[in-house]
C-alpha positions in Angstrom: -14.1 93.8 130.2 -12.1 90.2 130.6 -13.1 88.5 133.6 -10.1 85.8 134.5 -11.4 83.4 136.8 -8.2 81.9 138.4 -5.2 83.9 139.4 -2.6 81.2 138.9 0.4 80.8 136.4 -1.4 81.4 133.0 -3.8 84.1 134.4 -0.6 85.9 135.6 0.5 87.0 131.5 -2.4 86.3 130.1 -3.7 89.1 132.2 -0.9 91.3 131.6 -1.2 90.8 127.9 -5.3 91.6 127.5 -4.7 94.9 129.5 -1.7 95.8 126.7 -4.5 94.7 124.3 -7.0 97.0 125.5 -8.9 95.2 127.6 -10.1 96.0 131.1 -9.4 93.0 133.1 -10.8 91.9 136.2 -9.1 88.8 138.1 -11.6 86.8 140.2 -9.7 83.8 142.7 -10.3 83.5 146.2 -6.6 82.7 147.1 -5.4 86.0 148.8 -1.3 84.5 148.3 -2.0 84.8 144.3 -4.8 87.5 144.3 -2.4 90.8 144.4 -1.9 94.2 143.3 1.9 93.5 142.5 0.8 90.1 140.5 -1.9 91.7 138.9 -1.0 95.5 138.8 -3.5 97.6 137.1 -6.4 94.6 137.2 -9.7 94.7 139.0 -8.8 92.0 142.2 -12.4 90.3 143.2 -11.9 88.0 146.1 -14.9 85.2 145.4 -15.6 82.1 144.3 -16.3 82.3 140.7 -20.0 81.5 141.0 -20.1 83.8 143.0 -18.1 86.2 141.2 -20.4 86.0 138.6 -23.2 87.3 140.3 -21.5 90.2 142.2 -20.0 91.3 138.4 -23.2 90.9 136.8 -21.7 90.5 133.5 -23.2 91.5 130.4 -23.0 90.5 126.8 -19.6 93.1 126.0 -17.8 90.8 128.8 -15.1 88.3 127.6 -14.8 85.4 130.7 -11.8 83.2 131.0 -11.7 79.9 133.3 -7.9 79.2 134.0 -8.3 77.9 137.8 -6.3 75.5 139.9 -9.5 73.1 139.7 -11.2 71.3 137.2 -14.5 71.2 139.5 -13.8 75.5 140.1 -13.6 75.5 136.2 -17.1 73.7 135.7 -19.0 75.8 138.3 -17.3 78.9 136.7 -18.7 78.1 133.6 -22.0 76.5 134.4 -22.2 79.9 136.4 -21.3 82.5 133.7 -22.3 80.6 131.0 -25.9 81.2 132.5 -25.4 85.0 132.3 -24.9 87.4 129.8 -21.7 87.4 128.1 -19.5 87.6 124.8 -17.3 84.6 124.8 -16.7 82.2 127.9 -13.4 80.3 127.4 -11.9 77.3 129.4 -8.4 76.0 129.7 -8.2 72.2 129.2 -7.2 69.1 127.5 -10.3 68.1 125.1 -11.1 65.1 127.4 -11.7 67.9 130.3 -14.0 69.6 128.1 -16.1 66.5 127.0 -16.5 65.1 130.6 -17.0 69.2 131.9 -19.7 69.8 129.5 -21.3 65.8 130.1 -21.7 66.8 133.6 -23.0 70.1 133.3 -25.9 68.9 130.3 -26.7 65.6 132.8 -27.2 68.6 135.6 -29.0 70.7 133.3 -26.7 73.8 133.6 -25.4 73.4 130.0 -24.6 76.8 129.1 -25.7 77.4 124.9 -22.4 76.3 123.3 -22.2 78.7 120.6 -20.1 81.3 123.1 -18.3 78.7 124.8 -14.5 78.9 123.7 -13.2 75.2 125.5 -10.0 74.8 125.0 -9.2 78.0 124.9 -7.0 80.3 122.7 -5.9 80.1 118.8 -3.9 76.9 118.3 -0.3 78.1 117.6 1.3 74.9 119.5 1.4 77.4 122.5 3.6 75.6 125.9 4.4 78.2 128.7 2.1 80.3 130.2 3.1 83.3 128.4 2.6 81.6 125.4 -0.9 80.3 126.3 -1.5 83.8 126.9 -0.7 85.3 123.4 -3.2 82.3 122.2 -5.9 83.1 124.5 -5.9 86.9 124.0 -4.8 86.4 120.1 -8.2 84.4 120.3 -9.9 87.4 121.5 -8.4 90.3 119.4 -9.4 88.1 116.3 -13.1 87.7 117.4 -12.8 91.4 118.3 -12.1 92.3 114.8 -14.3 89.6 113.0 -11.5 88.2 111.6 -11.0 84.1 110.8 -8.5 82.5 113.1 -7.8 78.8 113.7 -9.3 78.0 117.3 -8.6 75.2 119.5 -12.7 75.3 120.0 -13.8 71.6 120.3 -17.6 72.5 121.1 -18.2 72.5 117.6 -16.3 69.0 117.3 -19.1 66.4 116.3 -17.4 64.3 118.8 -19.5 66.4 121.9 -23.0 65.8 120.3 -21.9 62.3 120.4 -21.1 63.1 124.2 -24.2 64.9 125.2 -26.2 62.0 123.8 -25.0 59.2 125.5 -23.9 57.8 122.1 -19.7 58.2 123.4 -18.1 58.4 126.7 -16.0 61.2 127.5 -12.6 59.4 127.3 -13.6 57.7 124.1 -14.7 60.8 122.5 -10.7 62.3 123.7 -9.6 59.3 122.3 -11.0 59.1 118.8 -9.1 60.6 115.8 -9.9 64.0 114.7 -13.0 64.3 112.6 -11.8 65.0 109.3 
């Protein structure tokens, strides 16, 4: 099962494209104007906040969770929530600076999830623009950890840059604006 937390513009293909992909998706957002059957057709609709989506879906570790909502503070509940529970891979949308200030808040509020699931930013990095074409990334991302199979990730938990982050050693914004470790 893929559980999409946020039922906005990139949710809306990316959605479509998992259930072509095999994937039983279920599409949590509390916004009832985004949150439909004709937006979503064939998707699981749960009306809820994503924290507490992620106790009503009590997901286990075969679930895939995707964070693509409207708010960056949603998106760090969602994954201080899930990434507490059982899952297979936890992905966030997001510039690399959101992910190094997200993750800095959670670890200073001790809700840190273990990083070696997280996916943040999301999706393989084909130069992807629209929201269709973030959503061939992001479920690309998932078909090749699926299958086992190597695939160049936009991951930047495993960027020395966030150690540097979650030890006080680099702020945030200097961390986004650093060049790329080699």
């Amino acid at each position: 099962r893929l559980i999409i937390c946020g039922a906005g513009h990139v949710a809306k293909p990316t959605a479509a494209i998992a259930r072509q992909a095999g994937f039983a998706v279920t599409v949590v957002d509390e916004r009832d104007t985004l949150l439909t059957e004709e937006r979503f057709a064939g998707c699981e609709l749960v009306r809820m906040e994503p924290a507490e989506a992620a106790e009503a879906l009590a997901p286990t570790d075969a679930d895939w969770v995707l964070i693509v909502t409207h708010d960056h503070h949603i998106d760090e509940e969602a994954l201080a929530a899930f990434g507490a529970r059982p899952h297979r891979y936890v992905g966030m949308i997001g510039s690399k600076r959101k992910v190094f200030r997200i993750l800095q808040r959670l670890q200073g509020k001790r809700r840190l999830p273990p990083l070696e699931k997280v996916y943040a930013p999301v999706g393989l990095d084909l130069g992807a623009v629209s929201p269709a074409e973030i959503g061939v990334s992001v479920v690309a991302e998932l078909i090749a950890l699926r299958r086992g199979r190597p695939a160049t990730h936009m991951r930047a938990v495993d960027d020395p840059r966030v150690r540097k982050v979650l030890d006080g050693e680099l702020s945030a914004d200097a961390a986004a604006r650093a060049p790329e470790p080699a």
